[in-house]
PyMOL commands that place a pseudoatom at each C-alpha (Angstrom):
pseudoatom trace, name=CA, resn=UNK, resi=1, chain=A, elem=C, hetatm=0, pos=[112.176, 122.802, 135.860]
pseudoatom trace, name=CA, resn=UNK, resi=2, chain=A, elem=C, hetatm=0, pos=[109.824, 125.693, 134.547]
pseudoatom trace, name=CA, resn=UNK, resi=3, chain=A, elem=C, hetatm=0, pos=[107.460, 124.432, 131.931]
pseudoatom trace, name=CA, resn=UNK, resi=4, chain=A, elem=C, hetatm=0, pos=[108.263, 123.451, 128.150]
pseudoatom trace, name=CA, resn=UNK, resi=5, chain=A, elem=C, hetatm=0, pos=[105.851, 125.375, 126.202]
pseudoatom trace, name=CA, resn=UNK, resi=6, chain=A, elem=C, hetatm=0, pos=[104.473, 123.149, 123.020]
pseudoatom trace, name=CA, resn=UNK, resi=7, chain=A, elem=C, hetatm=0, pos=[102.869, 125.453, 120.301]
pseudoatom trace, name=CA, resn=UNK, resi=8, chain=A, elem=C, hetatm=0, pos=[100.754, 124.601, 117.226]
pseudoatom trace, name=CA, resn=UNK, resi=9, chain=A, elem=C, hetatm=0, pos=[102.136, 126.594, 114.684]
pseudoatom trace, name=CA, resn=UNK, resi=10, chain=A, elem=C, hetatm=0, pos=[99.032, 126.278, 111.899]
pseudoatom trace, name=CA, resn=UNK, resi=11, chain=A, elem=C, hetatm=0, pos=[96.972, 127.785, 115.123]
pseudoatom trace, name=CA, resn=UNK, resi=12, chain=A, elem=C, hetatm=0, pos=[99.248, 130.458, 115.421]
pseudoatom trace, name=CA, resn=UNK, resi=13, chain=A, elem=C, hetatm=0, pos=[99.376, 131.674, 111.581]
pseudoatom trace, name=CA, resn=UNK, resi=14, chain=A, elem=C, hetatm=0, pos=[95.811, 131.329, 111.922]
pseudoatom trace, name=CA, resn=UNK, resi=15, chain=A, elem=C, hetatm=0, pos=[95.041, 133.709, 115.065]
pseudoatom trace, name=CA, resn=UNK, resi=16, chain=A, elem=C, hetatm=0, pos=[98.141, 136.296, 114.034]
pseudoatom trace, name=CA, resn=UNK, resi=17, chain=A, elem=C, hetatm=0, pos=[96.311, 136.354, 110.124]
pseudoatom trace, name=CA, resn=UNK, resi=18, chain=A, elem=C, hetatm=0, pos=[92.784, 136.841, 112.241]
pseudoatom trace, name=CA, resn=UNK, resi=19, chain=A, elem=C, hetatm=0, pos=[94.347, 139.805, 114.659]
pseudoatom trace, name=CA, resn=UNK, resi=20, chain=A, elem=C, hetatm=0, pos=[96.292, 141.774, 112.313]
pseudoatom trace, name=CA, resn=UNK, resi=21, chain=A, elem=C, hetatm=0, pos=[99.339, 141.782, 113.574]
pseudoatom trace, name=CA, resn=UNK, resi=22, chain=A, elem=C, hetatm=0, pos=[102.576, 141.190, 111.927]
pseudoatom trace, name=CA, resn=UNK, resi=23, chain=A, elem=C, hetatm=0, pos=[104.309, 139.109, 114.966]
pseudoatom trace, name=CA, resn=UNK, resi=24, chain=A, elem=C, hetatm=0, pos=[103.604, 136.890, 117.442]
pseudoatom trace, name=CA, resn=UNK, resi=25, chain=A, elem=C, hetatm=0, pos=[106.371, 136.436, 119.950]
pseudoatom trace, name=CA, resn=UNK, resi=26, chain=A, elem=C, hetatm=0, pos=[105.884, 132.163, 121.237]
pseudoatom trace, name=CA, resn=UNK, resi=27, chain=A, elem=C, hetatm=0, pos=[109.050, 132.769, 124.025]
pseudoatom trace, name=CA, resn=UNK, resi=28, chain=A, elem=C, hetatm=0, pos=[111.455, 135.021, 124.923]
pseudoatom trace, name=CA, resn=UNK, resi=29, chain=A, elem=C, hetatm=0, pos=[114.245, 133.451, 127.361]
pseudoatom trace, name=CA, resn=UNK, resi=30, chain=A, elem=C, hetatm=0, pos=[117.290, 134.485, 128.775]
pseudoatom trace, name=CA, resn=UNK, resi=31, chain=A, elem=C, hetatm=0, pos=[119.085, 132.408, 125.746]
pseudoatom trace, name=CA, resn=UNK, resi=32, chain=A, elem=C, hetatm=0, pos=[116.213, 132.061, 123.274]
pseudoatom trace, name=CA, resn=UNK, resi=33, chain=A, elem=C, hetatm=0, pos=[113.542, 133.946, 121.567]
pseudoatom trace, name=CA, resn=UNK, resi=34, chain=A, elem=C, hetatm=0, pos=[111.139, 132.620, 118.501]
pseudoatom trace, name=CA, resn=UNK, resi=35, chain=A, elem=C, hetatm=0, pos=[108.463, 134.029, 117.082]
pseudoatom trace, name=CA, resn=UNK, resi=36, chain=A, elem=C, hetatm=0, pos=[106.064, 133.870, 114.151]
pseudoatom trace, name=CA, resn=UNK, resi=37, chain=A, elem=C, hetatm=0, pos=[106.081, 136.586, 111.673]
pseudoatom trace, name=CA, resn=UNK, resi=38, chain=A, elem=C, hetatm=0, pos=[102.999, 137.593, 108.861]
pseudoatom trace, name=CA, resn=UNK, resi=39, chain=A, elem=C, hetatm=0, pos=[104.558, 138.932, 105.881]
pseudoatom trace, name=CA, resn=UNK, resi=40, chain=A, elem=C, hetatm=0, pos=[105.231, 142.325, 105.027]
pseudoatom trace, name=CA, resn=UNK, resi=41, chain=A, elem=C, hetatm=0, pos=[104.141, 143.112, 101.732]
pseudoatom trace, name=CA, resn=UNK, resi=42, chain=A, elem=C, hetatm=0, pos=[105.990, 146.658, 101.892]
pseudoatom trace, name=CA, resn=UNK, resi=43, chain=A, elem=C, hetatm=0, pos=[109.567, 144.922, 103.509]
pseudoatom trace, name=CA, resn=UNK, resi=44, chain=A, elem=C, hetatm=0, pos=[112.361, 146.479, 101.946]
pseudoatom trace, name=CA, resn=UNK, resi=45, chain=A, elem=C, hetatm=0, pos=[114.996, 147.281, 104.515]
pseudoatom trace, name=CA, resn=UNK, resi=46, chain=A, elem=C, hetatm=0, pos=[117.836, 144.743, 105.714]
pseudoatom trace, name=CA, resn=UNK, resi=47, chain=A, elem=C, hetatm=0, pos=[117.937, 143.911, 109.077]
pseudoatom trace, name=CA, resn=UNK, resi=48, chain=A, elem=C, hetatm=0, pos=[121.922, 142.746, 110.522]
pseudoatom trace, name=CA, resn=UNK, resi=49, chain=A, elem=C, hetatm=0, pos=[120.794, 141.090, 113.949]
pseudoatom trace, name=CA, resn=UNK, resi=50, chain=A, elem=C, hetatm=0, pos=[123.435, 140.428, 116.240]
pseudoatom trace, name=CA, resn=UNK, resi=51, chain=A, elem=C, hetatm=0, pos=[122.565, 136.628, 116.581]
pseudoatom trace, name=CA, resn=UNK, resi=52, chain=A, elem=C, hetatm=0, pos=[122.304, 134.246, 114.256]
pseudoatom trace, name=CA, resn=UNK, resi=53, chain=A, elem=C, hetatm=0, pos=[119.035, 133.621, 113.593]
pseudoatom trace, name=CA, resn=UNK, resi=54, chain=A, elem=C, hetatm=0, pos=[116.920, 130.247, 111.832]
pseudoatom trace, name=CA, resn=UNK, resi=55, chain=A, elem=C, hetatm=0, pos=[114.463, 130.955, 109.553]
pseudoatom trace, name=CA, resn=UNK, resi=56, chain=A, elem=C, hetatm=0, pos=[111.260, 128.305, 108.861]
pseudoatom trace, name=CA, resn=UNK, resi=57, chain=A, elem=C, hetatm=0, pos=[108.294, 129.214, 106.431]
pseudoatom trace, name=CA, resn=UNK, resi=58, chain=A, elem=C, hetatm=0, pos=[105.540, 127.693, 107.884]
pseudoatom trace, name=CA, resn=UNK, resi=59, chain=A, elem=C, hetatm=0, pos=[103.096, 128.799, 105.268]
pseudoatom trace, name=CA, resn=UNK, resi=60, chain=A, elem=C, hetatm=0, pos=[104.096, 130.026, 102.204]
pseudoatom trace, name=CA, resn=UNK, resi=61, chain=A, elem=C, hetatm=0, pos=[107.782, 130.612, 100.371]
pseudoatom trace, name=CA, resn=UNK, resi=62, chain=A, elem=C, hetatm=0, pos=[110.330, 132.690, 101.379]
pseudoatom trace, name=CA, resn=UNK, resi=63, chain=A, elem=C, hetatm=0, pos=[112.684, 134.968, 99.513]
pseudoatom trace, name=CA, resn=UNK, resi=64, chain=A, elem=C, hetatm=0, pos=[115.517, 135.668, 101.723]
pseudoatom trace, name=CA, resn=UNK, resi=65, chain=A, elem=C, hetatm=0, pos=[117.622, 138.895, 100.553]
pseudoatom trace, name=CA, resn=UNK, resi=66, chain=A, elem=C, hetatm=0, pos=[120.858, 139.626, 101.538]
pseudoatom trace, name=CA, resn=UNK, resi=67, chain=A, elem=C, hetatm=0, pos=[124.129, 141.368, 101.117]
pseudoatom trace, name=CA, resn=UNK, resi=68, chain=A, elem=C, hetatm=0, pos=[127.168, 139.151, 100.384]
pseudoatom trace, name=CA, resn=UNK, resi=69, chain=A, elem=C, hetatm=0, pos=[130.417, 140.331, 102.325]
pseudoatom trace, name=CA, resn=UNK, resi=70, chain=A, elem=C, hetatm=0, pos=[131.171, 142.308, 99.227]
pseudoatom trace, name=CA, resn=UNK, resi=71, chain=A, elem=C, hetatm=0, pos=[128.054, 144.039, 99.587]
pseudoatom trace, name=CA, resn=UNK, resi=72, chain=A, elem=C, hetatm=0, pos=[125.687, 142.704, 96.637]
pseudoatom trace, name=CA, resn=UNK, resi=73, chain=A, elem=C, hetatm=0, pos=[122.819, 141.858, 97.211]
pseudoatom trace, name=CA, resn=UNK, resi=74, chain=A, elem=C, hetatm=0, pos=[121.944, 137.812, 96.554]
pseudoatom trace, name=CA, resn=UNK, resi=75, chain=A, elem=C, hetatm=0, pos=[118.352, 136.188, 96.675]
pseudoatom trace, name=CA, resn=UNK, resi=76, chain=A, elem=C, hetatm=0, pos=[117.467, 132.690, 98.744]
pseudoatom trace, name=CA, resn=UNK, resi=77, chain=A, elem=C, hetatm=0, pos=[114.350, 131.004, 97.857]
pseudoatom trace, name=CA, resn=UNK, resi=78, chain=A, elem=C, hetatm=0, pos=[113.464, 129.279, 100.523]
pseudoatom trace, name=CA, resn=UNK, resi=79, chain=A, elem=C, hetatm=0, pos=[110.388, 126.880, 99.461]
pseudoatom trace, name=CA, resn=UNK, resi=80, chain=A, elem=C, hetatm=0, pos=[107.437, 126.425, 102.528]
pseudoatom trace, name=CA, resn=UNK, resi=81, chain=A, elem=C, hetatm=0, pos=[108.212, 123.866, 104.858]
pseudoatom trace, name=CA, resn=UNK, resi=82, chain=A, elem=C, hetatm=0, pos=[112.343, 124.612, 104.172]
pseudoatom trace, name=CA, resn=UNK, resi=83, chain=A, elem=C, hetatm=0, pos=[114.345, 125.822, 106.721]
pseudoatom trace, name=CA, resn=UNK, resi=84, chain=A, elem=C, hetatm=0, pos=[117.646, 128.628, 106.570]
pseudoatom trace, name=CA, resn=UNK, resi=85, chain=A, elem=C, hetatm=0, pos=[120.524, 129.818, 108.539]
pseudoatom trace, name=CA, resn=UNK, resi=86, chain=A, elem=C, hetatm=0, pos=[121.311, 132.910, 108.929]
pseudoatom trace, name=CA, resn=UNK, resi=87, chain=A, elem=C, hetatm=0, pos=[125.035, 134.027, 110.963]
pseudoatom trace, name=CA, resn=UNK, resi=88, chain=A, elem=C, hetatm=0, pos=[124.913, 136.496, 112.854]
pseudoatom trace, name=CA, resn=UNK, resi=89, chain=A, elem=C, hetatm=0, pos=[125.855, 140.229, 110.996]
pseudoatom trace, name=CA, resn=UNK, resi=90, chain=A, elem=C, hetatm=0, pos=[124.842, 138.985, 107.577]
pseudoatom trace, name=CA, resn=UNK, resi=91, chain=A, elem=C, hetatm=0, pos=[122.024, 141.760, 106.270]
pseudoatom trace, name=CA, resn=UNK, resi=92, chain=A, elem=C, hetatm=0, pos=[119.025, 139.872, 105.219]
pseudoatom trace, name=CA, resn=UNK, resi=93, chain=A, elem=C, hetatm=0, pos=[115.408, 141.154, 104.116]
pseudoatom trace, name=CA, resn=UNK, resi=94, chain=A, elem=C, hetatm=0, pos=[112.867, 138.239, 104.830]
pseudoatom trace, name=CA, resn=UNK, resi=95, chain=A, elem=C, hetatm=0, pos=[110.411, 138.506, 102.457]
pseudoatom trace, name=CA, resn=UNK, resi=96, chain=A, elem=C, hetatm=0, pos=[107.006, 136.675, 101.783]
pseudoatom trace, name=CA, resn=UNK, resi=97, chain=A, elem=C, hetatm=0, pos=[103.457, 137.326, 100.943]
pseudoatom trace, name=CA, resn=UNK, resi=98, chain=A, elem=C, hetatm=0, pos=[101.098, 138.742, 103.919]
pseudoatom trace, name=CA, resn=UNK, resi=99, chain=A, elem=C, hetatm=0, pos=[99.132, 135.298, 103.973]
pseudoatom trace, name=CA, resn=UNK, resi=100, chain=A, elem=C, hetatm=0, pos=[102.324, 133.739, 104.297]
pseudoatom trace, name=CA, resn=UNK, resi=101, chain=A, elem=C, hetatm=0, pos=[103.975, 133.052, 108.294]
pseudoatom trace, name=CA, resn=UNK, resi=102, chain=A, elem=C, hetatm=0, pos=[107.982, 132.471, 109.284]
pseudoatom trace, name=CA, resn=UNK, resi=103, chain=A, elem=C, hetatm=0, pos=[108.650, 130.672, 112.312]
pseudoatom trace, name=CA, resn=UNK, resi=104, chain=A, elem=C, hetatm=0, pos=[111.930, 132.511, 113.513]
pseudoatom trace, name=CA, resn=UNK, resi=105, chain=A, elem=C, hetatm=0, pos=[114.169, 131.440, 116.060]
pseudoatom trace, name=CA, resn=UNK, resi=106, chain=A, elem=C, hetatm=0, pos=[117.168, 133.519, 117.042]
pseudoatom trace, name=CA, resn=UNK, resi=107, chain=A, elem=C, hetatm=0, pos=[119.010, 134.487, 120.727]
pseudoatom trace, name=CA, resn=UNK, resi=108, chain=A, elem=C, hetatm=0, pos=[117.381, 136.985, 122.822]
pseudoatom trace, name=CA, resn=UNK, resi=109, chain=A, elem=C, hetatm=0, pos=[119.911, 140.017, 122.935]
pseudoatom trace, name=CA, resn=UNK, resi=110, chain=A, elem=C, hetatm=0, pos=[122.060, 140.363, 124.830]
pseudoatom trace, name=CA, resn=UNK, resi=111, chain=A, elem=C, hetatm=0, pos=[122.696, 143.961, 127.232]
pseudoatom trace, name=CA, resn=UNK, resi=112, chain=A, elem=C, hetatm=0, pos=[124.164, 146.401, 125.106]
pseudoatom trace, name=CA, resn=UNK, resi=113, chain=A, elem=C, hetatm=0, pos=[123.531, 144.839, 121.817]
pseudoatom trace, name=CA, resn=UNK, resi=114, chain=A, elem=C, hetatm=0, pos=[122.083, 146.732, 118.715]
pseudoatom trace, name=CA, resn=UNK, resi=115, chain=A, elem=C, hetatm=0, pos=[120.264, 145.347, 115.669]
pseudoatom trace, name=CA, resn=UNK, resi=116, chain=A, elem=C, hetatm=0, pos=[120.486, 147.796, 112.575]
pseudoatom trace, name=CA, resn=UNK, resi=117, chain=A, elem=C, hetatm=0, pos=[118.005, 148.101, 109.756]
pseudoatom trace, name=CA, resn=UNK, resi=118, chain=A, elem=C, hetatm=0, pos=[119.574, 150.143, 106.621]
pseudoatom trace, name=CA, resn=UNK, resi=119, chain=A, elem=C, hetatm=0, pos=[117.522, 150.388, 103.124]
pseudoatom trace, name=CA, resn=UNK, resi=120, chain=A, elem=C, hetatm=0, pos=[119.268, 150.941, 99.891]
pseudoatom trace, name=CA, resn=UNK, resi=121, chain=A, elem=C, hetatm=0, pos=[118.019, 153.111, 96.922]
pseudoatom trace, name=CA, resn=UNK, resi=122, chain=A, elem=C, hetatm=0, pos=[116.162, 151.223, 94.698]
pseudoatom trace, name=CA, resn=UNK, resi=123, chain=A, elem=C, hetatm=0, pos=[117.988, 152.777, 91.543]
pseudoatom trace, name=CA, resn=UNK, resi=124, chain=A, elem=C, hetatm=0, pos=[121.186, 153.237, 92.508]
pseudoatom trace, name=CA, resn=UNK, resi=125, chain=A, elem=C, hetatm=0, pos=[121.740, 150.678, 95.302]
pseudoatom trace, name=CA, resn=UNK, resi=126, chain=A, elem=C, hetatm=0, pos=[123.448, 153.169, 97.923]
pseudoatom trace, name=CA, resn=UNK, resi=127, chain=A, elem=C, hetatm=0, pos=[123.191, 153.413, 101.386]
pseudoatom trace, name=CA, resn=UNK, resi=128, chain=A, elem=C, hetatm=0, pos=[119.724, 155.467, 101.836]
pseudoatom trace, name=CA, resn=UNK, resi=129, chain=A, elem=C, hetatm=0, pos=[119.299, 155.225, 105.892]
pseudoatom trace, name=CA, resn=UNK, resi=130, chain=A, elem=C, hetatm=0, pos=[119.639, 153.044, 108.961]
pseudoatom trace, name=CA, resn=UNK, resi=131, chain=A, elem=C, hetatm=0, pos=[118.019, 152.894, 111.983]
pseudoatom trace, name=CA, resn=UNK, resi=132, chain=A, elem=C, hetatm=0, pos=[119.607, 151.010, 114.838]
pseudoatom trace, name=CA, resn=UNK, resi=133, chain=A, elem=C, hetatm=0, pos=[117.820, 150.287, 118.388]
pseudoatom trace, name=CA, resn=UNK, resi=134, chain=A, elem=C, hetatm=0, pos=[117.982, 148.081, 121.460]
pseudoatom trace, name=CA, resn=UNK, resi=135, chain=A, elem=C, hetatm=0, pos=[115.542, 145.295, 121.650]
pseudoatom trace, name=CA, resn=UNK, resi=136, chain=A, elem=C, hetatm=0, pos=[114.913, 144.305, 124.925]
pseudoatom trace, name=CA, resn=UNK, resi=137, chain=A, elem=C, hetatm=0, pos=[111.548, 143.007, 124.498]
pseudoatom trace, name=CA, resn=UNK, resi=138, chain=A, elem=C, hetatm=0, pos=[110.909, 141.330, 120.948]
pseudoatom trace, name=CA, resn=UNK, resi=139, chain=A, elem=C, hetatm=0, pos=[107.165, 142.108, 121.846]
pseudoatom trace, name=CA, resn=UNK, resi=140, chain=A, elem=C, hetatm=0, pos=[107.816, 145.777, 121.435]
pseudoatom trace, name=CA, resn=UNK, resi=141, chain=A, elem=C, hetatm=0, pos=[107.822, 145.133, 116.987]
pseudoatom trace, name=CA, resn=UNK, resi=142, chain=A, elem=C, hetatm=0, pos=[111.061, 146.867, 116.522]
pseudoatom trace, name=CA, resn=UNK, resi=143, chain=A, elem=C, hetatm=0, pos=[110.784, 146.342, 112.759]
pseudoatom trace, name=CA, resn=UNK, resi=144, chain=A, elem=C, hetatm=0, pos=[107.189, 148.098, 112.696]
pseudoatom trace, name=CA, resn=UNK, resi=145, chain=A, elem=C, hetatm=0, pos=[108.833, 151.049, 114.750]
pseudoatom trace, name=CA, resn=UNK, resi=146, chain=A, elem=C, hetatm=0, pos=[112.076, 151.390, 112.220]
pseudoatom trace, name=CA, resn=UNK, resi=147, chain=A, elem=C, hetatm=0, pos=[109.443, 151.379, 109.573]
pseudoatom trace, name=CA, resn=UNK, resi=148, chain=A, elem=C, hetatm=0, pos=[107.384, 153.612, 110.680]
pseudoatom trace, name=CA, resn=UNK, resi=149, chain=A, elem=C, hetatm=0, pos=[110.601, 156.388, 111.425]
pseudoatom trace, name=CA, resn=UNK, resi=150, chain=A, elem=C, hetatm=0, pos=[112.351, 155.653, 108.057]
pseudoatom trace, name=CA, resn=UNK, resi=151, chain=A, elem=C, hetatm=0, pos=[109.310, 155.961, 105.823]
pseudoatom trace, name=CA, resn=UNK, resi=152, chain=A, elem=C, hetatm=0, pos=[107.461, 159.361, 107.575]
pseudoatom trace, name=CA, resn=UNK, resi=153, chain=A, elem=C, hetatm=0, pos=[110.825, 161.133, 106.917]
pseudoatom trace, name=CA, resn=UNK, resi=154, chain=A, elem=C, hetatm=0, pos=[110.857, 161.844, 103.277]
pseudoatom trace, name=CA, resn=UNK, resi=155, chain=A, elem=C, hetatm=0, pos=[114.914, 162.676, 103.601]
pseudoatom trace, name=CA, resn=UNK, resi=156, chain=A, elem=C, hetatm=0, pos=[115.975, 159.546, 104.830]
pseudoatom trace, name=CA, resn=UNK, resi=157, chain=A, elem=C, hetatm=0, pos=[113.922, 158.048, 101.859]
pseudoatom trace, name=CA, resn=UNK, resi=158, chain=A, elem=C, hetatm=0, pos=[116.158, 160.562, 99.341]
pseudoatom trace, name=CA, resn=UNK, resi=159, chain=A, elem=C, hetatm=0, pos=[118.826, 159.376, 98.025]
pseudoatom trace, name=CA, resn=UNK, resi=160, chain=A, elem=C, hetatm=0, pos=[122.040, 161.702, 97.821]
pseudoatom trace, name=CA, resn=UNK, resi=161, chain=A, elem=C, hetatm=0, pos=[123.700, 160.086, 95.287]
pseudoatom trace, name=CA, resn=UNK, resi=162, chain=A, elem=C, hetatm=0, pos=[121.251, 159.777, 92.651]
pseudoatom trace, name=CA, resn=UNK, resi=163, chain=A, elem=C, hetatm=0, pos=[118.402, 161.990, 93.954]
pseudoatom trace, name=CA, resn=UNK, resi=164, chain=A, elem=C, hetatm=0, pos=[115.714, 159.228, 93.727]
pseudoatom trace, name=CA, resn=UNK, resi=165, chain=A, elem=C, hetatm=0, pos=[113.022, 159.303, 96.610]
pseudoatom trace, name=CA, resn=UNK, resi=166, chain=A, elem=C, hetatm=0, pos=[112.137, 155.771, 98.191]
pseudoatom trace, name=CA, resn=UNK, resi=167, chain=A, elem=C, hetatm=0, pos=[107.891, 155.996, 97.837]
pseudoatom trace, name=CA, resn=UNK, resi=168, chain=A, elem=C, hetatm=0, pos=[105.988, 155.044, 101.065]
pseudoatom trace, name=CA, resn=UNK, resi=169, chain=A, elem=C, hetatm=0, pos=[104.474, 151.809, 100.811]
for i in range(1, 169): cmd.bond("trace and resi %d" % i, "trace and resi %d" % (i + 1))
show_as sticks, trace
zoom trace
């Protein structure tokens, strides 16, 4: 039997607020990954993972954004110490305060799969972009990465509908 790892999560929020960094990945199994997020104060994109995923603000509340089956977008306030579901496919935009930390627990993905990030205009609500990638490796901060190629290219960040441009955070 390989070892159960036990974790204190208020010593986790506290070193990932100390280093910087936006995620701290606690294990990654063959059936099983969790990790501990920071907020992003600049999050605006919805992610569609291809697990389901449970969502637990450690620290902080949580406003959980996501698109109904119809496509309208719907709010969750999820208070500190709450805990949400997720299914798998539904797009959802965790957002909290950067002093805030979400204990996520989802399935590691499996071969082949793809998570997609797509952001919306802000004034006309259509489709702006989406990014879609692999994630092997959780520890690799695929969110930072979709980020990061969404907001340097000023045409993804256009809208062709309305013409309004998405401003970098």
């Amino acid at each position: 039997m390989s070892k159960m790892p036990i974790i204190s999560l208020p010593d986790t929020a506290k070193a990932l607020g100390e280093s910087g960094g936006r995620v701290n990945v606690l294990w990654q199994q063959p059936d099983s990954l969790v990790f501990m997020a920071r907020g992003r104060e600049y999050r605006s994109e919805f992610h569609i993972n291809p697990s389901d995923e449970v969502m637990y603000p450690v620290k902080g509340d949580l406003r959980l954004h996501y698109r109904t089956e119809d496509g309208k977008e719907e709010i969750a306030d999820v208070p500190e110490g709450s805990v949400i579901y997720t299914p798998a496919g539904t797009p959802h935009s965790p957002r909290f305060a950067p002093d805030a930390y979400l204990l996520v627990v989802e399935r590691k993905r499996r071969e082949g799969e793809v998570d997609r990030f797509q952001w919306f205009c802000p004034s006309c609500d259509t489709l702006l972009h989406e990014e879609t990638c692999v994630v092997s490796d959780y520890r690799a901060d695929p969110v930072s990465k979709a980020y990061q190629k969404f907001f340097d290219s000023e045409e993804f960040r256009t809208c062709k509908k309305c013409g309004s441009v998405m401003p970098k955070p």
